[in-house]
PABA-632737 format. One line per field, with one value per residue (C-alpha): residue number from 1; x, z, y. Coordinates in nm, 3 decimals, decimal comma. Each point is the difference from the previous one (the first is absolute). Layout:
lumgu c(NUM	...)
xx c(X	...)
zz c(Z	...)
yy c(Y	...)
# end
This chain:
lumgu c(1	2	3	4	5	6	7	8	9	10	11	12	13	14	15	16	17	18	19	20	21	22	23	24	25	26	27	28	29	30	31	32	33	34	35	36	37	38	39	40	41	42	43	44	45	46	47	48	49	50	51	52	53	54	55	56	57	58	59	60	61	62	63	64	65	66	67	68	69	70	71	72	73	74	75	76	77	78	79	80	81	82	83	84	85	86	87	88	89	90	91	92	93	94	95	96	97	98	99	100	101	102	103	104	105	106	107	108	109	110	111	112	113	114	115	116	117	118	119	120	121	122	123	124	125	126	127	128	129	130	131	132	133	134	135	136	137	138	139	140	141	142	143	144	145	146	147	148	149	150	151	152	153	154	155	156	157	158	159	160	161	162	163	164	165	166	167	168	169	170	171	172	173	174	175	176	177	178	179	180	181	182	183	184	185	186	187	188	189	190	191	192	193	194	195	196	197	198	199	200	201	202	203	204	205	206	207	208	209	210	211	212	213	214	215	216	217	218	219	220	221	222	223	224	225	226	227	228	229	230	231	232	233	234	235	236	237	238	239	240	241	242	243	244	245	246	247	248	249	250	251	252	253	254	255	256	257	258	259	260	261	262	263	264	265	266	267	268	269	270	271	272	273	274	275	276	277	278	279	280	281	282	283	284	285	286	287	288	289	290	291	292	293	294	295	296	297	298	299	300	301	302	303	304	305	306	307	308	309	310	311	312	313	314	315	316	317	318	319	320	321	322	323	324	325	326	327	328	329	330	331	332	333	334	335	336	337	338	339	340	341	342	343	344	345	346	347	348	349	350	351	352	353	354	355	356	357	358	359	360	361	362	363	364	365	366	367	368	369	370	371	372	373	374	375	376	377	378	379	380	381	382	383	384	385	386	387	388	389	390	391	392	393	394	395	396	397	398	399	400	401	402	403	404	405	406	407	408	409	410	411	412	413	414	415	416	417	418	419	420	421	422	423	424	425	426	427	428	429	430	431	432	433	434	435	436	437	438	439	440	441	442	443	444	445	446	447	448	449	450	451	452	453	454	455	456	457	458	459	460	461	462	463	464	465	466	467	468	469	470	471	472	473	474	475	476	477	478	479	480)
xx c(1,029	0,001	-0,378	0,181	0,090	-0,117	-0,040	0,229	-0,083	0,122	-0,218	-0,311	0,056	0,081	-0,332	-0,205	0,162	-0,122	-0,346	0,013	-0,044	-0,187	-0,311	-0,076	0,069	-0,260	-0,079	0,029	0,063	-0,387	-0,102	0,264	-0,168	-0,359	0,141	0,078	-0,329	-0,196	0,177	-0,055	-0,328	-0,293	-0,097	0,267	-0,200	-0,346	-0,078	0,299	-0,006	-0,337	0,117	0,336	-0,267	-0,201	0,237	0,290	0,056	-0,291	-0,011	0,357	0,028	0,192	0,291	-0,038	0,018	0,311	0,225	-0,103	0,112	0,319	0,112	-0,083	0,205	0,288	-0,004	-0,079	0,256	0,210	-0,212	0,097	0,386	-0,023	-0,273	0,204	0,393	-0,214	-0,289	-0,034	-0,395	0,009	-0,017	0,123	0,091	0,192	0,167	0,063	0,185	0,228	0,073	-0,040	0,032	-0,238	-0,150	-0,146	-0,104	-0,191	-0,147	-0,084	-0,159	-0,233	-0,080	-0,098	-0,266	-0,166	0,054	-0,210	-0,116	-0,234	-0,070	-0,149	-0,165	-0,117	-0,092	-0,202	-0,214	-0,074	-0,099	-0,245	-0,182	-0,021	-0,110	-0,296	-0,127	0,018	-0,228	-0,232	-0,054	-0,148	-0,144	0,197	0,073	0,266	-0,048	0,090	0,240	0,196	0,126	0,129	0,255	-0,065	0,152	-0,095	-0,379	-0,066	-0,294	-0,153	-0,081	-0,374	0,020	0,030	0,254	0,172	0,221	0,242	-0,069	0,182	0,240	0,059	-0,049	0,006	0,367	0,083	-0,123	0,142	0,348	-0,050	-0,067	0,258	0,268	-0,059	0,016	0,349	0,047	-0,068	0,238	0,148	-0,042	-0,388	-0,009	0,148	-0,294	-0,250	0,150	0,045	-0,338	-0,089	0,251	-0,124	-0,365	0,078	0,179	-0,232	-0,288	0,214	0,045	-0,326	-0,073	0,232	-0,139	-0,378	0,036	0,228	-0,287	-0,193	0,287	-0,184	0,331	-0,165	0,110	0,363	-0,041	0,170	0,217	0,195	-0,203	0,149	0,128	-0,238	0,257	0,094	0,274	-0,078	-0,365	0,003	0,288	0,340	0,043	-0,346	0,184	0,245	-0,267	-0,165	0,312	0,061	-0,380	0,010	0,378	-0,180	-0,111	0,361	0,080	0,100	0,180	0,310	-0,163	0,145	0,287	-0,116	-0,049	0,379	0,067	-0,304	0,049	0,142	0,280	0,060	0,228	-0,209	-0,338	0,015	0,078	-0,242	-0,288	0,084	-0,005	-0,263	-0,281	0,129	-0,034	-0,283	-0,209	0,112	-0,158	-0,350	0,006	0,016	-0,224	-0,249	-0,006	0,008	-0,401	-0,077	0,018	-0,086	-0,389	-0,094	0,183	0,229	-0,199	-0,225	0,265	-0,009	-0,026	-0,042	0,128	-0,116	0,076	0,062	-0,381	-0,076	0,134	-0,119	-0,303	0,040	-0,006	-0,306	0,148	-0,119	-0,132	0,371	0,038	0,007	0,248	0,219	-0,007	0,077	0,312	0,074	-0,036	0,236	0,277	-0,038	0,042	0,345	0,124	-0,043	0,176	0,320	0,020	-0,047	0,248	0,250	-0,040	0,073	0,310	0,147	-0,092	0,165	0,322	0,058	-0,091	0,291	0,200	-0,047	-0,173	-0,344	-0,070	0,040	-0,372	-0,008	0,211	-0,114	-0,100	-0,263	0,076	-0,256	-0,085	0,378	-0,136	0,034	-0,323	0,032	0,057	-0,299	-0,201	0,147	-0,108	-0,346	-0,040	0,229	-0,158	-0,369	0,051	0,047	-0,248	-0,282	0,056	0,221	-0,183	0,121	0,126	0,205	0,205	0,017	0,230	0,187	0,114	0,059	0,266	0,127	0,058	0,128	0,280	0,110	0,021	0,229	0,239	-0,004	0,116	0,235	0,141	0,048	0,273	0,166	0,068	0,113	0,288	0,072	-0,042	0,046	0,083	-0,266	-0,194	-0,310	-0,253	-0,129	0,064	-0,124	0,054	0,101	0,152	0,022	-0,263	-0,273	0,051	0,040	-0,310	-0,178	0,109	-0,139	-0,342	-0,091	0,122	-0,250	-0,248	0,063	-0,013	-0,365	-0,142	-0,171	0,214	-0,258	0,202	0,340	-0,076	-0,153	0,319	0,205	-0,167	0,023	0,342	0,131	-0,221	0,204	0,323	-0,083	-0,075	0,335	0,223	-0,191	-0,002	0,126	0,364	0,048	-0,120	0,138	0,164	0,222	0,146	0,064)
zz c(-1,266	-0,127	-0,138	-0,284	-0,140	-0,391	-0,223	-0,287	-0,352	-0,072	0,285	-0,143	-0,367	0,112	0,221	-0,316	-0,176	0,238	-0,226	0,122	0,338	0,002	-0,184	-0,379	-0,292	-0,194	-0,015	-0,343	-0,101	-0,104	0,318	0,188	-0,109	0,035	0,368	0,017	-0,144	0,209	0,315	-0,112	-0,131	0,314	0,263	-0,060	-0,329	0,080	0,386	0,100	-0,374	0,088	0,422	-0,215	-0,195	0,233	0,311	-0,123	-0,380	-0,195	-0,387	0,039	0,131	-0,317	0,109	0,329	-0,161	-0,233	0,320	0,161	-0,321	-0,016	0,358	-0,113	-0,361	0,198	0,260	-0,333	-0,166	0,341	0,045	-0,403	0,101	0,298	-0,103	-0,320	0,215	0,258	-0,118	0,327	0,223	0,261	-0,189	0,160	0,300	-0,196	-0,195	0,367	0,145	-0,312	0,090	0,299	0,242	0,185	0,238	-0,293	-0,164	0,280	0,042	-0,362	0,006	0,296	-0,143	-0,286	0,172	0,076	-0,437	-0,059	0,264	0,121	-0,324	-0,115	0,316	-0,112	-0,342	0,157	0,214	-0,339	-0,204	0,256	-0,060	-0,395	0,092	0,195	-0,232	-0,247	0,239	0,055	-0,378	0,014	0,308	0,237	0,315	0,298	0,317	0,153	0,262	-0,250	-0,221	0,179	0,265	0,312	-0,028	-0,310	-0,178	-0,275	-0,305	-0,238	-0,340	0,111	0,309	0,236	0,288	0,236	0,306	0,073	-0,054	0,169	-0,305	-0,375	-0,127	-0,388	0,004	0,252	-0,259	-0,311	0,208	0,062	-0,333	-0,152	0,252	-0,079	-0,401	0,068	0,191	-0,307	-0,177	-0,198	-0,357	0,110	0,152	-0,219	-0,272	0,159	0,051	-0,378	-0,098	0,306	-0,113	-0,344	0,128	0,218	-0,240	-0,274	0,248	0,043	-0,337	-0,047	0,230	-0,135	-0,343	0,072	0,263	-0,265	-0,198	0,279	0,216	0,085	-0,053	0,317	0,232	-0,020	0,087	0,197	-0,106	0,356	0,252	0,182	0,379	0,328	0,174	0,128	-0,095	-0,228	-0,087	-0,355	-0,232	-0,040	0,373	-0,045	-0,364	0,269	0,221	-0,271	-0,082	0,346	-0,029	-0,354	0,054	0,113	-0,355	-0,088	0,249	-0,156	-0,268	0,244	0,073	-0,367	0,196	0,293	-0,268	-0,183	0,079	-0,169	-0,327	-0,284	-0,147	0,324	-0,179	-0,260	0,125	0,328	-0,161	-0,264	0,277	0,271	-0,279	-0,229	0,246	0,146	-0,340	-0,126	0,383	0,037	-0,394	0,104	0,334	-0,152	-0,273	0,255	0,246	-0,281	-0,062	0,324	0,082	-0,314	0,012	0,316	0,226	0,223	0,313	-0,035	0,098	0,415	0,156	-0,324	0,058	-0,332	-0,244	-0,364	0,054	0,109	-0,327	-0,234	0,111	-0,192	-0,324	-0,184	0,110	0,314	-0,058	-0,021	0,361	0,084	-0,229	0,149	0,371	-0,134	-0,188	0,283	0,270	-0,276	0,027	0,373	-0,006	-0,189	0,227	0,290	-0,218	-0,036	0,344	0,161	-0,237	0,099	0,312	0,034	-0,189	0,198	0,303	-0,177	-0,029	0,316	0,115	-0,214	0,166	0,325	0,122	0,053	0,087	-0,238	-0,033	-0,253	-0,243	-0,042	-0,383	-0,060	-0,155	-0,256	-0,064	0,080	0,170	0,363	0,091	0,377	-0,072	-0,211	0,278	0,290	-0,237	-0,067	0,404	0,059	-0,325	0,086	0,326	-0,105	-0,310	0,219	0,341	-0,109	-0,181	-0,385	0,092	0,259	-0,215	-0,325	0,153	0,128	-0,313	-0,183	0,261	0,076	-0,433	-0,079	0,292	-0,158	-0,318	0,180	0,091	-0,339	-0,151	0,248	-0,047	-0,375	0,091	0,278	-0,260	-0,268	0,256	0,179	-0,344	-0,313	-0,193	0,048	-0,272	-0,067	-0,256	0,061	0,116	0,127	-0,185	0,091	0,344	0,262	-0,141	0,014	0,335	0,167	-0,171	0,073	0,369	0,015	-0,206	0,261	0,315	-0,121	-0,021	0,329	0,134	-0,166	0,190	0,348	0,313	0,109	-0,281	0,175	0,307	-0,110	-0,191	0,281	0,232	-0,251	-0,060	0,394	0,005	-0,290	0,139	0,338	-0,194	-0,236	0,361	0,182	-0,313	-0,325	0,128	0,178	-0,254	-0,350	-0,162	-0,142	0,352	0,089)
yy c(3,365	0,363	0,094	0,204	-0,379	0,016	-0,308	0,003	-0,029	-0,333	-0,220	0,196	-0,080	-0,373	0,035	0,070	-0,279	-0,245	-0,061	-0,310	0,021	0,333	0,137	-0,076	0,254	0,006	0,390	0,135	0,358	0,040	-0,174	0,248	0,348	-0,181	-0,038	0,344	0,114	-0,246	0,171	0,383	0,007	-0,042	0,166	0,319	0,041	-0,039	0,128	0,244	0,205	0,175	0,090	0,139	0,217	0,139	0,018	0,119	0,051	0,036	-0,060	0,049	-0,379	-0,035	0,157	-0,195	-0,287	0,100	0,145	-0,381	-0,124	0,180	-0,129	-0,363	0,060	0,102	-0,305	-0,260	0,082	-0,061	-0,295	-0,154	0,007	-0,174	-0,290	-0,014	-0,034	-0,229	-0,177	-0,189	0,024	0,241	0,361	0,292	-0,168	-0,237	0,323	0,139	-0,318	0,028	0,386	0,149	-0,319	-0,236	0,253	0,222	-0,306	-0,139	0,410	-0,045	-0,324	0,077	0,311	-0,185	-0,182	0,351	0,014	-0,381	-0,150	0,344	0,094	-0,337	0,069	0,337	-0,115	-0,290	0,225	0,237	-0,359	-0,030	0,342	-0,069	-0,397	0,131	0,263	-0,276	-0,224	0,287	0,027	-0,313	0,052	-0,237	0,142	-0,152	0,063	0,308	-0,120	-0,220	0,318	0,239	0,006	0,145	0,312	0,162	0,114	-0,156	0,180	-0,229	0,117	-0,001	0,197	-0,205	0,093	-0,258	0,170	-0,284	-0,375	-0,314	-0,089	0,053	-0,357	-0,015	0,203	-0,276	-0,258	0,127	0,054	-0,325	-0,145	0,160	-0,125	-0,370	0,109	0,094	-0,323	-0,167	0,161	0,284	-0,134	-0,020	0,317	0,195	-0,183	0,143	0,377	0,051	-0,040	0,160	0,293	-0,037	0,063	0,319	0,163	-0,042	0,152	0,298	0,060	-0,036	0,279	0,217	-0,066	0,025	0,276	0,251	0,110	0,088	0,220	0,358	0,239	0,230	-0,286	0,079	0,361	0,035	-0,193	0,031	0,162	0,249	-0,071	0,003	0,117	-0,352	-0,162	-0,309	0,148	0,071	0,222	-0,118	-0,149	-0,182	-0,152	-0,158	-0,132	-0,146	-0,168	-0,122	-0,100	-0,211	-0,134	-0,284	-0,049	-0,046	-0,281	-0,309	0,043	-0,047	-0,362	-0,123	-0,028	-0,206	-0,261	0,012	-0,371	-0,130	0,177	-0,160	0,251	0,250	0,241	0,053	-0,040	0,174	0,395	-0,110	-0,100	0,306	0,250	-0,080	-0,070	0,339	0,186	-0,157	0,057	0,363	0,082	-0,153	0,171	0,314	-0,008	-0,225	0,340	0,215	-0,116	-0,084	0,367	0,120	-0,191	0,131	0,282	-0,080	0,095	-0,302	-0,272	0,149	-0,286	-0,261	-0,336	-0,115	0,340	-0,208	-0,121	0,398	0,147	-0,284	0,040	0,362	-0,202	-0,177	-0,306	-0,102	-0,281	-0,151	0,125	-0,386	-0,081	0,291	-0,133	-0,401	0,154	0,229	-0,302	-0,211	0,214	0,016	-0,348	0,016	0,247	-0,210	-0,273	0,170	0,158	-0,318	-0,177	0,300	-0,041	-0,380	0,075	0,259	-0,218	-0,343	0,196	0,137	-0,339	-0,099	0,211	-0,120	0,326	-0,151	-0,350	-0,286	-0,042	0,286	-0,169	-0,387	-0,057	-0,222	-0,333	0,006	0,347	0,158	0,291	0,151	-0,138	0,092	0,306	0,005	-0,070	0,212	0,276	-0,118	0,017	0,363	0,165	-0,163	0,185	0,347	-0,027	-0,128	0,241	0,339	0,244	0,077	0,396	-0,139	-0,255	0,188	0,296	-0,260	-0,165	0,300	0,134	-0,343	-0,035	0,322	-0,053	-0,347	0,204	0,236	-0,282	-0,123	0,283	0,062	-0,399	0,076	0,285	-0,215	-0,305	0,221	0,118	-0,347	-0,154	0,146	-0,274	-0,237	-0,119	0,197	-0,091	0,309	0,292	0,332	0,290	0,345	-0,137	0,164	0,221	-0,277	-0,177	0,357	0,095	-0,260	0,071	0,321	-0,032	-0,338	0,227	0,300	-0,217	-0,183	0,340	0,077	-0,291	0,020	0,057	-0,331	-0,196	0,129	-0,091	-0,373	-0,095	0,071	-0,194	-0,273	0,037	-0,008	-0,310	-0,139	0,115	-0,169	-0,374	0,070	0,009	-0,239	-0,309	0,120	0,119	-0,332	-0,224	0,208	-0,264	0,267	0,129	-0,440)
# end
């Protein structure tokens, strides 16, 4: 019953076969990079861009945003090979089991719930902020006590202040919601996230469009302010930081992946899906920043949880301000979507396995999805989004991503030595350049986080390792 065990090849390839028994293909390669989009675009994009700005990098965001990007290239393009070898649910821990045995997978896939479950989380408690500025514009107002959790402030648009509250009930209701869409099924859900990815992306187009003629050239000098003295405060170390800051912009793309055994041609959808929504997210992130900073300087996003409305507001546009926070608040909503569908699969495979209980893994008759699963995530997410405060869980998934992209990278150079002959659909280039590239970048910016972050996902990793020994060893189909 060594730990080390892996899982060849062969039994996951006959997994994915099983279509019948399993989930449903029915993912396309359009509806594959909408996925991708629907997971990258959100919160990253519209709260953390202006803290980036005025914390760390200034007008030089930009380059925050390409060194993120960078990291993330080098990890997709480990990611492609592997979803493209073994298009099976499951993602990097899947990738892991296949590599570097069933104790790094089972690392992998709890670190993964750090990666989906808390950042649906943290993207749940953002919704929230955009849903009641949008209820203040028409001047609907909830009750104090049901928005904000108890340990965090919360500043409406108009003033108004509220130090702590008893829970934060419309991200627990849109978790919610959003849970029992995936319940109904993947076909459906995936519906409603392109036109929901369709309607974000055209909003940020339109701010880069409208907002370009009005760009004032003095905000970007300069262009990267020079050092405080403190590390991470502005020059080239606050560039870093920023990237540490916005790689949560970036998350998602990897969850593509999670959803390998529902798409229709794996081998040639999956590179097509992880890469695309990659290249086509990082290009609108950098022109998106680019105006942001260049309407209004830099300095004005301290402490802006809403800094796309801040800079429009530059424009002669305002009065689309509303139409901003419903598109905003729409790709929220997709977000959520493909965490929590990410999730569920990552938890359906170790389930699979034999790792977690058997619960996590029963289809639905009707629907063929993991439906308990599904809802042990609308409770655990619905938890953190309604009583942990948004700081808190974003550092969290960043550091808790960034080492599953590690491991990834690190799986791609393990097969190509165990297995060099196995068919690849695709396959990283420049190897070992990439992979060990990809290694480094994701370790730098690991390192640019918080030592708070450190200490967090240790904690949650001895608590994982501690489950793993007492359950998941015994029960591993694998080691029976």
């Amino acid at each position: 019953m060594s730990i080390w065990n892996r899982k060849s090849l062969d039994v996951l390839l006959s997994e994915a076969t099983e279509s019948e028994k399993g989930l449903k293909r029915t993912l396309s390669s359009t509806s594959l990079i909408a996925l991708g989009i629907g997971a990258i675009i959100g919160a990253g994009l519209f709260s953390l861009t202006g803290i980036a700005a005025a914390e760390h990098a200034g007008p030089a965001v930009t380059l925050s945003f390409v060194l993120a990007a960078v990291g993330c290239a080098f990890a997709g393009l480990c990611y492609a090979e592997f979803a493209s070898m073994i298009p099976v649910a499951g993602s990097a821990y899947t990738y892991s089991y296949a590599t570097m045995g069933e104790f790094m997978a089972w690392i992998i896939g709890w670190d993964l719930v750090l990666e989906y479950a808390l950042g649906a989380a943290t993207v749940g408690v953002s919704w929230s902020r955009y849903f009641l500025e949008l209820l203040n514009k028409f001047g609907i107002h909830l009750p104090p006590d049901l928005i904000c959790s108890p340990w965090e402030t919360l500043k409406l648009g108009d003033g108004t202040v509220i130090e702590g509250g008893i829970i934060n009930l419309p991200a627990i209701v849109i978790v919610s919601l959003l849970s029992l869409l995936l319940i109904r099924g993947t076909k459906e859900s995936a519906g409603i996230n392109n036109f929901l990815v369709v309607l974000k992306v055209a909003v940020v187009i339109l701010f880069i469009v409208l907002g370009w003629s009005y760009i004032n050239e003095a905000n970007y000098h300069p262009y990267i302010p020079e050092n405080t003295g403190v590390k991470g405060e502005f020059g080239w170390s606050g560039i870093a930081a920023g990237a540490g800051t916005v790689f949560f912009a970036f998350i998602g793309f990897d969850a593509v992946s999670t959803a390998a055994q529902e798409a229709k041609n794996p081998q040639k959808g999956m590179p097509i899906g992880i890469l695309g929504s990659l290249i086509i997210c990082t290009i609108l992130y950098v022109l998106f920043a680019h105006v942001m900073t260049g309407l209004v300087p830099y300095t004005q996003f301290v402490g802006d949880a809403k800094p796309a409305a801040t800079a429009f507001a530059a424009t002669p546009y305002t009065f689309l301000q509303t139409g901003l926070i419903v598109a905003i608040l729409a790709g929220y909503t997709s977000v959520m979507l493909v965490m929590l569908m990410g999730q569920s699969r990552v938890f359906y495979t170790m389930s699979n396995d034999g790792l977690l209980p058997k619960f996590f893994s029963e289809i639905h008759s009707k629907f063929r999805t993991p439906w308990k699963t599904n809802l042990f995530f609308l409770v655990f997410v619905s938890l953190f989004a309604g009583f942990v405060p948004v700081s808190d869980l974003g550092h969290m998934v960043s550091i808790g991503t960034l080492l599953a992209f590690v491991l990834v990278c690190i799986g791609v150079l393990v097969m190509r030595k165990k297995m060099p002959d196995a068919p690849r659909s695709f396959k990283t280039p420049l190897v070992p350049f990439v992979p060990l590239a990809g290694v480094v970048v994701c370790f730098y910016l690991m390192y640019s986080l918080p030592q708070e972050s450190w200490i967090r996902l240790i904690v949650w990793m001895a608590l994982g390792i501690v489950i793993y020994f007492a359950y998941g060893k015994k029960n591993s189909k694998l080691n029976k």
